[in-house]
MARZA-736462 format. One record per residue (C-alpha): y, z negated, x negated; residue in one letter. Coordinates in steps of 0.001 Angstrom, whole numbers, plus 524288, in hexadecimal, padded with zeros to 5 digits. Example, Ala and Ser with C-alpha at 12.3 -4.5 7.8 and 13.67 -1.06 7.14 Angstrom:
7EE6C7E1887CFF4A7FBDC7E41C7CA9AS
END
This chain:
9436D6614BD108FX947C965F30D1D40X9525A65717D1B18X959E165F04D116CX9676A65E94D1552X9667665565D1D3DX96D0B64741D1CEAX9640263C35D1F06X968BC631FFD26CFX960D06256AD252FX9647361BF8D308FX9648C60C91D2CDBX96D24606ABD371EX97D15603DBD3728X9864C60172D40FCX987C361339D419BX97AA261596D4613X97BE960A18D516CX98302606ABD5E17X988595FC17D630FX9804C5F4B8D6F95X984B75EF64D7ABDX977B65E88ED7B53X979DC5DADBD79F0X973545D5C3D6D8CX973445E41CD688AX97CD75E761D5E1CX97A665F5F6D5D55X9703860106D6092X96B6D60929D55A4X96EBA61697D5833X963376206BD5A91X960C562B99D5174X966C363727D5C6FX971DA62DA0D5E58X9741D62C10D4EBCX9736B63C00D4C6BX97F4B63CA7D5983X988966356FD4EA5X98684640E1D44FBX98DFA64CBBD4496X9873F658A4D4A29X98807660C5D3F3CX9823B654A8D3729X975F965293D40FAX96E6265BABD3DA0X96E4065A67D2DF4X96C4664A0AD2F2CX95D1964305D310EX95CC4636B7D3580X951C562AA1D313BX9533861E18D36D1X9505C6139ED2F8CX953B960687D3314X95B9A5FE69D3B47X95A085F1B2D3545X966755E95ED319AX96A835E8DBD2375X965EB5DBAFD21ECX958AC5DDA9D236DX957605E9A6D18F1X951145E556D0A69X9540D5EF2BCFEE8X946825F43DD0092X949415F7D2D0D2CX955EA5FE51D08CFX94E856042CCFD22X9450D60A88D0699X9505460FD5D0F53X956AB61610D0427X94B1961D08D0029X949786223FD0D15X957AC6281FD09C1X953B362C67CFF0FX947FA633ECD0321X951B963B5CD0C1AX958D46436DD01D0X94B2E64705CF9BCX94612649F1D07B7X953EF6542DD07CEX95CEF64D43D0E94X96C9A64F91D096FX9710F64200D0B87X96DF4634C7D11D8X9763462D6DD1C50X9727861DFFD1E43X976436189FD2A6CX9754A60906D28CDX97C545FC5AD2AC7X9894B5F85FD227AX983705EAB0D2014X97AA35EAF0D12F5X97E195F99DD0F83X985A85F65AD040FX978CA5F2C4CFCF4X96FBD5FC47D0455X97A0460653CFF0EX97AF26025CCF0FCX96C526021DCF15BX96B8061079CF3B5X976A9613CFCEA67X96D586102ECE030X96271616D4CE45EX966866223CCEA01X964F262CE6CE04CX96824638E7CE99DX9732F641BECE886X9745064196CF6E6X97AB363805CFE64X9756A62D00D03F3X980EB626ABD0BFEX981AB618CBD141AX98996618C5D2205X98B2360D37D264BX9965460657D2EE3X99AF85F5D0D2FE4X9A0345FA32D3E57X99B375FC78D4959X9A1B960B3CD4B45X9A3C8613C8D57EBX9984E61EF0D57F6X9A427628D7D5545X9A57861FE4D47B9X997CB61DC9D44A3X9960E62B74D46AAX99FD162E2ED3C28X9996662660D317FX98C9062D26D334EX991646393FD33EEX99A9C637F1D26E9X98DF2631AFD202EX9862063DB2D2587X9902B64724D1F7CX991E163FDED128FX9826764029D1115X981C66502DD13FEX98ECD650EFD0B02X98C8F654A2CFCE2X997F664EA6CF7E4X98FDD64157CF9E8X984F0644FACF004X9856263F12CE505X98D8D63407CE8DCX984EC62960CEAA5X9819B62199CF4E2X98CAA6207ECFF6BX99100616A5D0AF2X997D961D73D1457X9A0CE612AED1C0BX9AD996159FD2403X9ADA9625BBD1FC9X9AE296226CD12CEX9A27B6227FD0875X99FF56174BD00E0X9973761637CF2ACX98BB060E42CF5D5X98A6E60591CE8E4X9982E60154CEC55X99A625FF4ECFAFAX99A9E5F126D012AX99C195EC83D0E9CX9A9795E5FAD0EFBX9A8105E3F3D1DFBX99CD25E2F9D29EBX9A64F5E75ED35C0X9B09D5ED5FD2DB8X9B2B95FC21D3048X9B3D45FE38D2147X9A9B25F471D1EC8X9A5325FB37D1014X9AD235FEADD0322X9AACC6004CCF601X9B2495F771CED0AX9B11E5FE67CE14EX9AD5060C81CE315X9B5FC610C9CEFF8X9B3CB61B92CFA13X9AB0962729CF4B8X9AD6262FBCCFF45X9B40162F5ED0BA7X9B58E637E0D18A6X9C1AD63DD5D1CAAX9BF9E64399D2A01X9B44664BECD28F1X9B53464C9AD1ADAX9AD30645C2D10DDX9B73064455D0471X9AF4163EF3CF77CX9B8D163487CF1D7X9B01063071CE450X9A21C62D72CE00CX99C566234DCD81CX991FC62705CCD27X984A161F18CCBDEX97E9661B52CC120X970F361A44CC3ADX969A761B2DCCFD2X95C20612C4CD197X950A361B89CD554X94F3961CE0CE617X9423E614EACE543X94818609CCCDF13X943455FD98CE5C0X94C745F079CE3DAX946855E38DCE36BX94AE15DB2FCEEA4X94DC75CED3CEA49X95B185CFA2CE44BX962A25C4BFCEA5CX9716A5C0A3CEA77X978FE5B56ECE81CX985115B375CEB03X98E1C5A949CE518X996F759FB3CEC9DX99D3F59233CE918X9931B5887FCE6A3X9893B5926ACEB0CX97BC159A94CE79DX974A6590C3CE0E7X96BBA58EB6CECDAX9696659DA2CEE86X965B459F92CDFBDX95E5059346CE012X956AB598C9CEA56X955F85A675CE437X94FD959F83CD7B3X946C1596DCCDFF0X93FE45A2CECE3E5X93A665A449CD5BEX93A9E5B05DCCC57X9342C5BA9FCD433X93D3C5B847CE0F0X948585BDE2CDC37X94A1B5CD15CD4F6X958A25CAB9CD337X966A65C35ECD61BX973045C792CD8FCX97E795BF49CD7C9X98B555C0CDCDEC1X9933B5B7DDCD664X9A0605B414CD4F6X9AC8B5BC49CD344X9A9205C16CCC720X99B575BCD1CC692X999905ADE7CC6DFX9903F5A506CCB86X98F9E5965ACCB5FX98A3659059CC0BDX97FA5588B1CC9EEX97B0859875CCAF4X977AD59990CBD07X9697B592F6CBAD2X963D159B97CC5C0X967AA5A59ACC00DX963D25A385CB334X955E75A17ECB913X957755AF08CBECEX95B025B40ACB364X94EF75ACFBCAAF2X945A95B3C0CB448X94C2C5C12FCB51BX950D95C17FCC091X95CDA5CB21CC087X96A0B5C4FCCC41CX977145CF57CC79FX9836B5C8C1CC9AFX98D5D5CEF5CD2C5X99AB35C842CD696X99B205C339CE478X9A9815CAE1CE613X9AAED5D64ACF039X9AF2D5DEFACE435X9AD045D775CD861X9A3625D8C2CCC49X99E955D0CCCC1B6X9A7685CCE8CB6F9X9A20D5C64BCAC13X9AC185BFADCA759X9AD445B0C2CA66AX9A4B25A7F8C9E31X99F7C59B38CA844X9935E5975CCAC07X98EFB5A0E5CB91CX998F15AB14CB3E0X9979C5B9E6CB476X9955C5BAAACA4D5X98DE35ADB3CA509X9839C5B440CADD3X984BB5C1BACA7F8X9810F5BAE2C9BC8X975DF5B369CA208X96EE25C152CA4CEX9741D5C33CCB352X976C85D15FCB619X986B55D76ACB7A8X988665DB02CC5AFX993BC5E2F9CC30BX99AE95E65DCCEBDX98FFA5E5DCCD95CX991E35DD31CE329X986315D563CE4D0X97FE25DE77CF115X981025E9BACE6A8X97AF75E187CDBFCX970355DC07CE4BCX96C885EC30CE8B7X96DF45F143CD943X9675A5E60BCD58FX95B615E6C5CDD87X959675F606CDB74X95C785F429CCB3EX950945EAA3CCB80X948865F2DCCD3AFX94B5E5FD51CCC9DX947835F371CC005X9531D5F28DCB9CFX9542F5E4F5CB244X95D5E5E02ACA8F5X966B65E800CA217X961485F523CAA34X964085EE3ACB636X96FE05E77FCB14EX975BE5F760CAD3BX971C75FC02CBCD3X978AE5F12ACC1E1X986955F3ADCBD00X98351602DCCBF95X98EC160682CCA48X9927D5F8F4CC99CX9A1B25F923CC939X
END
């Protein structure tokens, strides 16, 4: 194996592997693969393989494409390789990280850089090279998959991006900092244990759509969601209310949904909140509960749109999907 102790480093773009134009019209110049290896330490060159992959914005990725990207990972540690470093944007790595926390099976890390700033190469350099050494580290195995974000590491099911231009644009809400660097030094702070991990090859559907609730609106969107007939639609998240409400105008769509099994999750719309089935009104958290509509938990409704479309993918329904969803959930 020719990669065997090696740390794979799997290049999908991000403001660290770029530089800033001058070129009017030009917002940055993606870094060449000679130019990317002068960031690393010397003693880390020669134990890190590059593969580029692509450069394309967040936006325009689908979760197949992420599924296929994450199998290309994945083929890195049975082809040998001791860890995996992904270089990629901050926007949309929330979910492309909580998709590979539930995949990834490996004892070896697989960890995220990935900056909301635009840094000096002296800084950039610095996050690549503390995601290089927390890959080749073996005090990272075992621990997930990790988000490594102003020299600390973050737990993938649990980091959100709190800020686009922000310095300390990610945190985790509920689990904290799993390791951090002091110096030079990589110092393990806790872990977080996982109940179940989907096989790699797990393909989700794609057409798991959100809607969020405001005063007085949604009805158009489900409308239109239902308008599209049974077969349009594998699943719907909703990002209620406080503690999961909807307007009562919401409830025959989704009792048509529900008639012709299509899978509903409901998430609270809060930064840090979670479902609370509690009061007894039409559009209420227990009201819908009752109806058949799956417990979000504490997901936020990114996380429950990801879990969801990998549980069904994975063919999960019902109760068995209903059990993987509140897995982790806090």
């Amino acid at each position: 194996m020719p990669n065997r102790g090696k740390v794979a480093l799997l290049i999908s773009g991000g403001r660290i592997v770029n530089k800033i134009s001058n070129a009017p019209g030009d917002d940055y110049i993606p870094l060449t693969s000679e130019e990317i290896f002068s960031l690393l330490r010397e003693d880390q060159r020669e134990n890190v393989y590059q593969i580029d992959w692509s450069r394309q914005p967040a936006g325009h990725y689908s979760l197949r494409m992420i599924s296929d990207f994450l199998q290309l990972a994945g083929k890195q540690i049975v082809d040998g390789a001791d860890g995996v470093v992904i270089a990629c944007g901050s926007q949309g790595l929330e979910e492309i990280a909580l998709f590979a926390d539930l995949i990834w099976s490996f004892p070896q890390p697989l960890i995220f850089v990935a900056s909301t700033q635009f840094h000096s190469p002296e800084a950039g350099a610095r996050l690549l090279q503390q995601a290089i050494q927390a890959a080749n580290s073996k005090s990272c195995w075992g621990r997930r998959v990790l988000v490594l974000c102003d020299s600390t590491l973050l737990s993938a099911s649990d980091v959100v991006e709190v800020s686009n231009y922000r310095c300390a644009g990610f945190e985790t809400p509920n689990c904290g900092i799993i390791a951090d660097f002091e110096g030079n030094e990589l110092e393990i702070l806790c872990s977080r244990e996982r109940k179940r991990v989907l096989p790699m090859d797990t393909q989700p559907v794609r057409r798991v759509e959100i809607v969020y609730a405001s005063l007085g609106g949604g009805e158009i969107l489900l409308s239109a969601l239902k308008s599209k007939g049974k077969n349009e639609i594998d699943g719907l998240v909703l990002a209620a209310f406080g503690d999961g409400e909807v307007a009562p105008s919401w409830i025959p769509y989704i009792k048509k949904f529900l008639k012709e099994e299509v899978p509903i999750l409901l998430t609270s719309r809060c930064i840090n909140g979670r479902v609370i089935p509690g009061y007894n009104f039409e559009g209420s958290a227990y009201r819908l509960i009752e109806m058949g509509v799956l417990n979000g938990g504490g997901l936020n409704p990114l996380q429950a749109r990801i879990k969801m479309s990998l549980g069904l993918g994975a063919g999960l329904k019902g109760e068995d999907l209903q059990t993987y969803i509140l897995e982790d959930s806090f």
